[in-house]
N, CA, C and O of each residue as an XYZ file, in Angstrom:
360
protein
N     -85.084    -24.816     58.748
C     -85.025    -23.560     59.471
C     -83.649    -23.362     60.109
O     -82.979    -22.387     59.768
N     -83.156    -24.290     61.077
C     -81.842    -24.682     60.985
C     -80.522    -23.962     60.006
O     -79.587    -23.210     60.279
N     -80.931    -24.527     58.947
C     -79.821    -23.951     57.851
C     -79.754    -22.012     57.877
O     -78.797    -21.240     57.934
N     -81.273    -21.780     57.805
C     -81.365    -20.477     57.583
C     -80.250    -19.822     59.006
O     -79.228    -19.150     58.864
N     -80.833    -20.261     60.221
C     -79.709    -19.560     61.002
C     -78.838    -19.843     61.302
O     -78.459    -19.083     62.193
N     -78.035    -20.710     61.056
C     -76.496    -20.882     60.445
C     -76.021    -20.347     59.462
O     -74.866    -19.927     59.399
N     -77.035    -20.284     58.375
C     -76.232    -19.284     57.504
C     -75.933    -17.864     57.982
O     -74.888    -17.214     58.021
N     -77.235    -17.589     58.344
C     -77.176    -16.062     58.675
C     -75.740    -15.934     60.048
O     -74.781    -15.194     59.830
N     -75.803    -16.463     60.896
C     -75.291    -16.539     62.387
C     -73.406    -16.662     61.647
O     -72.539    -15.892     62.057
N     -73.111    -17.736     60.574
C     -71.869    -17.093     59.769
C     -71.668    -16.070     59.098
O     -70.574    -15.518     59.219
N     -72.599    -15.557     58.256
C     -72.204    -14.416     57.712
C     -72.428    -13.314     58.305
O     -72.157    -12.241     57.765
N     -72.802    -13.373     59.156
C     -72.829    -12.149     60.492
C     -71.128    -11.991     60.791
O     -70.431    -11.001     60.567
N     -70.703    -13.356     61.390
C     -69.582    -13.786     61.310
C     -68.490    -14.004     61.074
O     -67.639    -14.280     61.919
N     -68.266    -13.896     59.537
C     -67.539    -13.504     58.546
C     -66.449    -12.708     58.452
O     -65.246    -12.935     58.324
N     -67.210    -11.580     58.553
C     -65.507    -10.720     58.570
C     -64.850    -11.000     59.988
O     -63.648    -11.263     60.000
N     -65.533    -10.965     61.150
C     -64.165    -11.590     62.247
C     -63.427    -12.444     62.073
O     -62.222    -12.388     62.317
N     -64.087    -13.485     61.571
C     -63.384    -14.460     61.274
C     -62.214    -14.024     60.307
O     -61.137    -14.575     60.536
N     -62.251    -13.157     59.303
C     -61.661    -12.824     58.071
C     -59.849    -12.171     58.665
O     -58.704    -12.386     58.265
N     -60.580    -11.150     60.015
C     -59.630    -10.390     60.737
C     -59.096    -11.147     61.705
O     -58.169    -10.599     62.301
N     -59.470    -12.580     62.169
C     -58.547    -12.940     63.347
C     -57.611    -13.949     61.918
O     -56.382    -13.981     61.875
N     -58.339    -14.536     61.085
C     -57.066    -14.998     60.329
C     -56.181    -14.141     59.738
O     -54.988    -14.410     59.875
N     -56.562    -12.933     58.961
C     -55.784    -12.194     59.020
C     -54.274    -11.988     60.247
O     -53.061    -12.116     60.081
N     -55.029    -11.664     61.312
C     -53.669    -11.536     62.067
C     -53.364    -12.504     62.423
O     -52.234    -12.348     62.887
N     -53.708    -13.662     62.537
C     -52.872    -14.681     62.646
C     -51.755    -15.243     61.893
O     -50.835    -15.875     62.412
N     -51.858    -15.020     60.803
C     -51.104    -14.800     59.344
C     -49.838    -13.874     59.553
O     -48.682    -14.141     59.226
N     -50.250    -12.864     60.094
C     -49.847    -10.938     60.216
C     -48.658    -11.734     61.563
O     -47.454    -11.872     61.345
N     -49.205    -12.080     62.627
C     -48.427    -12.353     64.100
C     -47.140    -13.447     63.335
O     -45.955    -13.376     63.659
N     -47.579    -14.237     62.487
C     -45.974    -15.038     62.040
C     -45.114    -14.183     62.069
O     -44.005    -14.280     62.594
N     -45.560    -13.287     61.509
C     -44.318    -12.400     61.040
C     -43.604    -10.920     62.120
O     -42.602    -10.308     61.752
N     -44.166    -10.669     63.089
C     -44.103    -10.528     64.319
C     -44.397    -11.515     65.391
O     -45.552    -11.830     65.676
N     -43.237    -12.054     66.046
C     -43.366    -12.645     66.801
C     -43.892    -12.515     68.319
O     -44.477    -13.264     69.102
N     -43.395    -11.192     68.350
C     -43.567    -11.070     69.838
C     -45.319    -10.329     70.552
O     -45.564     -9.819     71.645
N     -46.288    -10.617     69.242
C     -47.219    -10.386     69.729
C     -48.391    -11.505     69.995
O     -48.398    -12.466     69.226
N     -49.475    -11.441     71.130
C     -50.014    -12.661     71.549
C     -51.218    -12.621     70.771
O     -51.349    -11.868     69.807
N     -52.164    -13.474     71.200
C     -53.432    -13.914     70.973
C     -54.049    -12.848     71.654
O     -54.903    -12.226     71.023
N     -53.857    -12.587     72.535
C     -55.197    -11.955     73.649
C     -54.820    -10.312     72.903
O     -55.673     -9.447     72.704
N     -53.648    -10.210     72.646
C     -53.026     -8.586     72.135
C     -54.315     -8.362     71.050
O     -55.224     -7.534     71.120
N     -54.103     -9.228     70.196
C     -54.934     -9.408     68.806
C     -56.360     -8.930     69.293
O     -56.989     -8.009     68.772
N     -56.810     -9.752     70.455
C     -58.119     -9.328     70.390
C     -58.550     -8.076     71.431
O     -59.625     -7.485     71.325
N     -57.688     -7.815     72.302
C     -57.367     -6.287     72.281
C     -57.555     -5.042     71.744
O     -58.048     -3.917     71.816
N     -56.815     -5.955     71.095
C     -56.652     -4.598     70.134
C     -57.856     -4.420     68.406
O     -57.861     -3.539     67.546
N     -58.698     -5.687     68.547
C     -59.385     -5.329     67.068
C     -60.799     -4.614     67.324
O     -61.467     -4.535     68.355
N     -61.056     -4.050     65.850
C     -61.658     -3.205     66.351
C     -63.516     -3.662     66.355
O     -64.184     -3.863     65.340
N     -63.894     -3.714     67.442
C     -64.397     -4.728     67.400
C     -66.313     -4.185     67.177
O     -67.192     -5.046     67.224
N     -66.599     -2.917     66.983
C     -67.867     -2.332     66.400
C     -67.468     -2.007     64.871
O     -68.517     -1.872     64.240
N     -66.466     -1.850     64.131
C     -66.691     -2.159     62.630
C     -66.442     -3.273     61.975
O     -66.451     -3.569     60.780
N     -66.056     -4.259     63.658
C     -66.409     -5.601     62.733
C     -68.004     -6.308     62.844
O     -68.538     -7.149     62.121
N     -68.296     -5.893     63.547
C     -70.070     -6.297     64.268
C     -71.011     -5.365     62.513
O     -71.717     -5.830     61.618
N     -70.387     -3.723     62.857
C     -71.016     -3.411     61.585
C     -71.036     -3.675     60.417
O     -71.942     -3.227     59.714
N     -69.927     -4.565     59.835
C     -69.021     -4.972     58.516
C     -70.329     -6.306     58.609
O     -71.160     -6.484     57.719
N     -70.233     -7.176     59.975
C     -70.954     -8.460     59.818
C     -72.383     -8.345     59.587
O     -73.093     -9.147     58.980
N     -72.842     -6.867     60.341
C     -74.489     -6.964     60.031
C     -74.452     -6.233     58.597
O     -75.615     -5.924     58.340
N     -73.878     -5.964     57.903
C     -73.889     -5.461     56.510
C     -73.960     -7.035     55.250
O     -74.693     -7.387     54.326
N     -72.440     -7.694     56.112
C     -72.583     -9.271     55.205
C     -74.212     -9.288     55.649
O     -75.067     -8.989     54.815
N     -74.495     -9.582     56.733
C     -75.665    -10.624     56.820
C     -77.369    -10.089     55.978
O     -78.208    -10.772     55.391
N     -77.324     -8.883     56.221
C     -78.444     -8.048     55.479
C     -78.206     -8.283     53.946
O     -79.266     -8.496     53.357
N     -76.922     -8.304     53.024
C     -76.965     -7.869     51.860
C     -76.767     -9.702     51.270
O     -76.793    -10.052     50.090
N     -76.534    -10.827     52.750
C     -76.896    -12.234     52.038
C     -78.432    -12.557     52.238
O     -78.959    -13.381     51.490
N     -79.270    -11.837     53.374
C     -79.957    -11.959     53.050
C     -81.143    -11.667     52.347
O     -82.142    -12.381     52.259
N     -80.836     -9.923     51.574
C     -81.484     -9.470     50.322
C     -81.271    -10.629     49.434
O     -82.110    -11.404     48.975
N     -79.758    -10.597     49.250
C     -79.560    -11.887     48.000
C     -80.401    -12.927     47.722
O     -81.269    -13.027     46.855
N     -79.913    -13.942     48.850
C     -80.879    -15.555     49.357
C     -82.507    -14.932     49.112
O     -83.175    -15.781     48.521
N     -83.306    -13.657     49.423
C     -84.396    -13.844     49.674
C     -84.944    -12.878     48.020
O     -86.099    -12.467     47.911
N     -83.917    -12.675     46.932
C     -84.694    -12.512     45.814
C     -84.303    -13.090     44.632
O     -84.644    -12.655     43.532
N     -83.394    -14.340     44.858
C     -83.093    -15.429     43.940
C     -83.454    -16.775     44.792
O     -82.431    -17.454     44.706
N     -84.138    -17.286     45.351
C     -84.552    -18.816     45.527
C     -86.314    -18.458     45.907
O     -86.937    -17.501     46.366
N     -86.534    -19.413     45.563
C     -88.438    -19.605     45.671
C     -88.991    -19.319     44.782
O     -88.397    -18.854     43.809
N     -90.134    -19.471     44.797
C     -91.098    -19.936     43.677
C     -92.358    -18.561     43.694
O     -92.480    -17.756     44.617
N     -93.097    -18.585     42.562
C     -94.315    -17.872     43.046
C     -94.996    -17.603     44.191
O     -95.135    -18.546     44.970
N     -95.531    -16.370     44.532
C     -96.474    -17.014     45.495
C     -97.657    -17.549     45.563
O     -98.545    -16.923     44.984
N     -97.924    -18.449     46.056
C     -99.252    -19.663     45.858
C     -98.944    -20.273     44.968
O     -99.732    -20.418     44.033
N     -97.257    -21.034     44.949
C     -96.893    -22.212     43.892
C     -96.607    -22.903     44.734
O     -96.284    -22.400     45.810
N     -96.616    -24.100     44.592
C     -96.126    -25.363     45.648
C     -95.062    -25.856     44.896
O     -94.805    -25.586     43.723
N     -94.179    -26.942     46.004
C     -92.894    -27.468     45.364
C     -93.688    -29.282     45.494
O     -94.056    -29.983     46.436
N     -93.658    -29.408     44.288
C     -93.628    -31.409     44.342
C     -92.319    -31.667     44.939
O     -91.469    -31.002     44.346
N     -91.952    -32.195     45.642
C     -90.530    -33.038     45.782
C     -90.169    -33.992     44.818
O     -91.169    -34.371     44.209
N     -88.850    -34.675     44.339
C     -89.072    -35.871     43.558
C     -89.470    -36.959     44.041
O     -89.226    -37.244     45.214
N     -90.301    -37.944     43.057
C     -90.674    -39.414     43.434
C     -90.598    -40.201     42.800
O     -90.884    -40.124     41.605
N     -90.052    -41.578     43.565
C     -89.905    -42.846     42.591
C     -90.979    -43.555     41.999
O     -91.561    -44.491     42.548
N     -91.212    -43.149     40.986
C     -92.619    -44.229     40.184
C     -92.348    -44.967     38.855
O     -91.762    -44.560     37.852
N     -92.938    -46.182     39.114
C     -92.262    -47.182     38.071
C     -90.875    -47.210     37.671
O     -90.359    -46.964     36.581
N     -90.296    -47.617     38.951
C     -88.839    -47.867     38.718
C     -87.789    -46.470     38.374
O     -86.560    -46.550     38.360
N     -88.514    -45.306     38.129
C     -87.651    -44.369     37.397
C     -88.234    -43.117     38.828
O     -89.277    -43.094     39.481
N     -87.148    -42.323     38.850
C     -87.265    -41.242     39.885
C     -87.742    -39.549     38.995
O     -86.928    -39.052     38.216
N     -88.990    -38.918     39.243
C     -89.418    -37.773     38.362
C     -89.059    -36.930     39.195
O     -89.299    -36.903     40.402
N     -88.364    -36.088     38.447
C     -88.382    -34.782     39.358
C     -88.871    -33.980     39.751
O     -89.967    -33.774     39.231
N     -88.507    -33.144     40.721
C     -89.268    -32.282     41.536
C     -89.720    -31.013     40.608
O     -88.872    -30.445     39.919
N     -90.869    -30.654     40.611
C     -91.240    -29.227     40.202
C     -92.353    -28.613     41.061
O     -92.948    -29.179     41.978
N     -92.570    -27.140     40.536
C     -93.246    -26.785     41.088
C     -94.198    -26.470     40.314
O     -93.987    -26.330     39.110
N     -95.894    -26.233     41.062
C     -96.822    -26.828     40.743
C     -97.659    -25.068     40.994
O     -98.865    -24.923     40.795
């Protein structure tokens, strides 16, 4: 469960992240502007909207390519007689 909201909680995430490296990249080359300028100045509701767009359209994705039927179970794999069988679903 864990994983699920980490994934989601980054790709929410994502494009800020995308825009502070961006200008961090961008500020080499102007020197005379700061850290705090940067976040000042970004714009910071089409990056919230950009992130809830990643996070909705990873999680259409994630939620209509992984899993199984419904009312299929997953075997896990197990070691029997020396040899490991793999996991399927049942």
């Amino acid at each position: 469960m864990i994983r699920v909201v980490i994934e989601n909680i980054l790709l929410f995430l994502l494009p800020t992240l995308a825009y502070i490296l961006f200008m961090l990249v961008r500020r080499r080359q102007n020197a005379n502007t700061s850290v705090q300028q940067i976040f000042d100045d970004a714009p910071i509701v089409w990056l919230l909207a950009a992130g809830a767009v990643v996070m909705i359209a990873g999680l259409a994705y994630f939620g209509s390519v992984t899993g199984g039927k419904p009312g299929e179970q997953y075997q896990p794999p197990v070691y029997k007689d020396g040899k490991i069988v793999p996991g399927q679903r049942k």
